[in-house]
N, C-alpha and C positions, 0 to 999 in steps of 0.2 A: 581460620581467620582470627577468632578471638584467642588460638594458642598465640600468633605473629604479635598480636597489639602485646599481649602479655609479656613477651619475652622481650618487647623492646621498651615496655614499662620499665621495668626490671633494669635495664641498664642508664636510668640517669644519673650521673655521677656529680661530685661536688665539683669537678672541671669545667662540666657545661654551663652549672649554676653562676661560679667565678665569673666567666666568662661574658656571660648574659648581662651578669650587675653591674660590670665596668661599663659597657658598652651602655647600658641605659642612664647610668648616672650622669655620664659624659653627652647625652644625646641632648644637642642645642636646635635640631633641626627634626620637622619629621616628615616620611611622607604623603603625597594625597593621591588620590587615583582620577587621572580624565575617563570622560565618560567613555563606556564600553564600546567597542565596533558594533556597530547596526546587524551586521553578519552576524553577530553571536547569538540570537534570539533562542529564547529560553533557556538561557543562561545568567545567573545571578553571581555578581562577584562584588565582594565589598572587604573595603582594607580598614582595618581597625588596630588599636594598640590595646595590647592583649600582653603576654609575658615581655612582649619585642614585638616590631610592624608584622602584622601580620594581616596575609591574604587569604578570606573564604571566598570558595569557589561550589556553587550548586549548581547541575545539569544533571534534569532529570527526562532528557533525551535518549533514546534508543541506541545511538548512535556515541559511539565512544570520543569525550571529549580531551587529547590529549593536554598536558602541561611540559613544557620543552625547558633544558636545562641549558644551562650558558653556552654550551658545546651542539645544541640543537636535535639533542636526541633527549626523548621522555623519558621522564619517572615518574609520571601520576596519568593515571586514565581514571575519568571518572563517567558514569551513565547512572539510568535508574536503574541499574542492578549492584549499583556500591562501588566502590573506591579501591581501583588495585595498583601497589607498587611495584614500580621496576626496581630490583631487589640486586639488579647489577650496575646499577647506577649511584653513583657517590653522593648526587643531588639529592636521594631519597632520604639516605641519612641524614645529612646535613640538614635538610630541612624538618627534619622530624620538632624538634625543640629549638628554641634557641642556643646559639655554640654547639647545635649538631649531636652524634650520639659517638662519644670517645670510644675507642676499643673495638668498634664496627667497621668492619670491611666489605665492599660493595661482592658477591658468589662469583665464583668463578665462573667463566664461559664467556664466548661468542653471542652477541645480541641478545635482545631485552628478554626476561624472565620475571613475569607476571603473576603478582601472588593477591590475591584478596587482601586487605585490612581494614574495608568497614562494610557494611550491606546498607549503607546511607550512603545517598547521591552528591553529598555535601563532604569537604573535607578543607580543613584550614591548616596554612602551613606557614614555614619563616622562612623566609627565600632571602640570602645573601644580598641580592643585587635593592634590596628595600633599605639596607642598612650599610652604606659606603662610608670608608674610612673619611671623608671629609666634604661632606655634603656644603651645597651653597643653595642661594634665590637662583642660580646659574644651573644649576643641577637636574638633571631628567634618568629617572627610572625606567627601563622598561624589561618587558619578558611576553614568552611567543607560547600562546596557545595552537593547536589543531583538531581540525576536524573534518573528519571525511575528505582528507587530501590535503584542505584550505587552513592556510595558517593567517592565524589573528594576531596583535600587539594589545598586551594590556601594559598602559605608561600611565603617567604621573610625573610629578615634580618634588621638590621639597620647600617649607615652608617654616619659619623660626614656631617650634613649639610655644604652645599656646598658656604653658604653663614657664612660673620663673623656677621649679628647682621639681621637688618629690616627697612622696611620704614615704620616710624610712621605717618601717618596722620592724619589732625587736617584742623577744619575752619579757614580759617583767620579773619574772622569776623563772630558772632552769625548770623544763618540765620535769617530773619525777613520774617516772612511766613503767611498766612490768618489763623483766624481761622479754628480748624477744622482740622490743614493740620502741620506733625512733620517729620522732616526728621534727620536720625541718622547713623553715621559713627559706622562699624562695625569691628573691627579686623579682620584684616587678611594677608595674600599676596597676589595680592593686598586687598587691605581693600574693605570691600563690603557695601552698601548702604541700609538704610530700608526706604521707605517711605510708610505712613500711609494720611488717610485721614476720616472724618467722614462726609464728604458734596460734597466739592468743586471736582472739576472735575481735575486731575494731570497729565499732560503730561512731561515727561521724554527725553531730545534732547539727540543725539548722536554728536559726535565727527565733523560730518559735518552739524548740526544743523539742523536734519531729527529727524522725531519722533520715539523714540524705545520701550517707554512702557508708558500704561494710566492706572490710576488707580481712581476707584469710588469707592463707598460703594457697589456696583453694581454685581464688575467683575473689576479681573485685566486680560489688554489686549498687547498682544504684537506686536508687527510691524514685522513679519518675515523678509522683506525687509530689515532691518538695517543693515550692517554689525556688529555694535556694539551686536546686539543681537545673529547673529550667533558666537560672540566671546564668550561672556558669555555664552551660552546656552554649547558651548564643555570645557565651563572650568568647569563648576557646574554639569553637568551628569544629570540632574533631569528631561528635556524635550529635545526632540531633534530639532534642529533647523528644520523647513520647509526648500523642497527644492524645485524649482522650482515654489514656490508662493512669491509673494510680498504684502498681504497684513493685515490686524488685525485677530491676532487669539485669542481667550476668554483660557486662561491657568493655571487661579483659581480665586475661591470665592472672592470677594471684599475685601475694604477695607484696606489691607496692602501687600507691597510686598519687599524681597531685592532680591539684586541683586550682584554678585561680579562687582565692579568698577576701570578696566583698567586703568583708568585714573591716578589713583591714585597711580601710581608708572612710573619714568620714562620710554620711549621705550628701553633706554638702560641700566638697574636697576644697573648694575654692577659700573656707574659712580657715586662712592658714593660722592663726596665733596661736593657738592651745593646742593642746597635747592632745592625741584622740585615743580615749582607752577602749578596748575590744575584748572581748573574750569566745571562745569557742570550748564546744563541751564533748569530749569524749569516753563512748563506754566498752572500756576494755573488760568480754566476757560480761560478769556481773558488777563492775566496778566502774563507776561512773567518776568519772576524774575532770573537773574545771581546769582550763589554762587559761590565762592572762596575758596579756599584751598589751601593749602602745606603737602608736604610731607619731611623729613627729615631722614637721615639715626640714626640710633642706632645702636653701636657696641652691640656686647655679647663678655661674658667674655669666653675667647678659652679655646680649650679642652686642658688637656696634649694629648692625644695622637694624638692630632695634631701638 
């Protein structure tokens, strides 16, 4: 399981990245979710704007709750035993990040082939049909859950975003990092974080200069203790924050990890006039290195029906 998340860590590329930014800079609309079918009891779903719209889905039911792909066959089963992909389904990829995972191709064979990717009942994704090429007040989303035979609709609508434009963020100065070790700002809101590593040992500070994540070639690891982490962990849906423990837990394959990055938009986002400067601290091996940042607002061009 944590070799799968690893290896498809490992492949986000700057295409996807591309991809994602355009689409969110341009986003004048977003969507909302009606309330759940009554049928779905013990079932938690909530849509949030995360990298791109994005839908968590929890069921912590015995009983496998499928997620059906535009073509009506599944690639997410989720129960309280964890979260497994159909790994012959193109939906899988696709939804993995937003703009999908480049260069992946859905295994060969004859029907669905089921692999483990989390041991949490919880798993949030970016499903195509939340983000149409030209959304209106006219416009309805929907997508088809199953379970135990019975298939469900989770819809929505869309609605003129609630914001006038975004916070761009940007280095204030090029980082100056060891070999081995690249770190790269992600679109979004807030903008979220990749760091990569082929050697040296990365540790990731939080906001009170406690460690939140390490990354080797090895094993990326988390600090459940962070607060920073149990932020990010309920903004991105992908693992659920530990409760009751404080210490390193192993949460995929080596090598590369992001992260959404809080920091990177004021606490009070709404105050657009000034410039919002951030910083985040990392200690590569024994070498502790500060990077700098700003963030700035962008208008978008309003709707008429606003």
């Amino acid at each position: 399981m944590t070799r799968w998340r690893g290896l498809i860590a490992l492949l986000l590329l700057p295409w996807a990245v591309t991809s994602w930014a355009h689409a969110d800079h341009q986003a004048d609309w977003r969507p909302i979710l009606d309330p759940v079918p009554a049928g779905l009891t013990g079932v938690q779903v909530t849509l949030s704007q995360t990298l791109a719209p994005q839908l968590l889905l929890r069921h912590t039911g015995t009983t496998p709750l499928e997620v059906l792909a535009e073509d009506g066959q599944p690639f997410l089963r989720i129960s309280a035993r964890g979260t497994e992909a159909n790994v012959r389904h193109a939906a899988w990829f696709d939804t993995y990040l937003p703009g999908g995972l480049p260069q992946r191709q859905p295994e060969p064979g004859e029907g669905p082939l089921w692999r483990w990717v989390s041991g949490q009942p919880t798993w949030g994704w970016f499903d195509r049909r939340l983000a149409p090429e030209a959304p209106s007040a006219q416009t309805r989303w929907t997508l088809s859950v199953r379970r135990a035979g019975k298939t469900y609709a989770l819809s929505g609508r869309f609605v003129p975003a609630l914001t006038g434009g975004f916070w761009q963020a940007r280095w204030r100065s090029t980082p100056q990092l060891p070999d081995g070790v690249t770190i790269q700002l992600i679109p979004g809101q807030p903008f979220g974080v990749m760091v990569s590593t082929r050697g040296p040992r990365v540790e990731v500070r939080d906001r009170a200069d406690q460690p939140f994540l390490e990354v080797t070639p090895q094993a990326v690891r988390a600090h459940t203790g962070s607060a920073l982490w149990r932020e990010t962990t309920t903004q991105i849906g992908l693992l659920e924050a530990a409760t009751g423990r404080s210490g390193w837990q192993t949460i995929a394959g080596g090598g590369r990890t992001t992260w959404i990055e809080p920091r990177t938009v004021p606490d009070r986002p709404e105050q657009t006039q000034a410039r919002h400067r951030w910083s985040l601290t990392l200690k590569i091996n024994d070498q502790v290195i500060p990077l700098q940042g700003e963030s700035t607002w962008v208008k978008r061009r309003r709707l008429a029906a606003e």
